[in-house]
C-alpha positions, 0 to 999 in steps of 0.5 A, a space after each residue: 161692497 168688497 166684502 172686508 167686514 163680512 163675518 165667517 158666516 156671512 162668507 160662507 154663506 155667500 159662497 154656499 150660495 154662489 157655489 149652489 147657483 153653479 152647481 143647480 143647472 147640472 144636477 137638474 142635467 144629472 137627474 135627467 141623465 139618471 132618470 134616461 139610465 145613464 147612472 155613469 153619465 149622471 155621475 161624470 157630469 156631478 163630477 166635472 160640475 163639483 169641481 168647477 163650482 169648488 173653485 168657481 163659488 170663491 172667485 165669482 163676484 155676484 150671484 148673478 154671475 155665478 148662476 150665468 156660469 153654471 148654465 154656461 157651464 152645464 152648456 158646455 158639459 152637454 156640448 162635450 158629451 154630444 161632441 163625444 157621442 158623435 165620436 163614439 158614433 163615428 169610428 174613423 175606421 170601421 172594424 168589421 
């Protein structure tokens, strides 16, 4: 189906729900990351998710592929904040 006679609201709902089968896996990392204390965590992985599913809920196809991209997607943000604790973690240079 290419989606030409969808009406407004089937639409929209479409890419509500395309855009929550993105979102979904990185809220459930943002609530793990709140309930650690990390609140500046929580919020910079809400951030990078919300804006990846605005721009991905439009573009994706099916909801099938929307919901492998957002756990690819929270696999990619947990590989960047480990990547950047291990640097954090290993100054190059030791400042005593």
């Amino acid at each position: 189906m290419d989606g030409l006679l969808l009406t407004r609201r089937e639409r929209l709902r479409g890419y509500s729900e395309k855009t929550g089968l993105i979102v979904g896996p990185s809220v459930v990392l943002a609530l793990v990351e709140l309930a650690l204390g990390l609140w500046v965590v929580a919020i910079f992985v809400l951030a990078i998710a919300g804006m990846v599913a605005l721009a991905g809920g439009s573009s994706l196809r099916t909801r099938k592929g929307s919901a492998v991209f957002g756990v690819c997607l929270v696999a990619a943000i947990l590989l960047f904040l480990l990547i950047a604790s291990w640097f954090i973690s290993h100054p190059i240079q030791r400042g005593d």
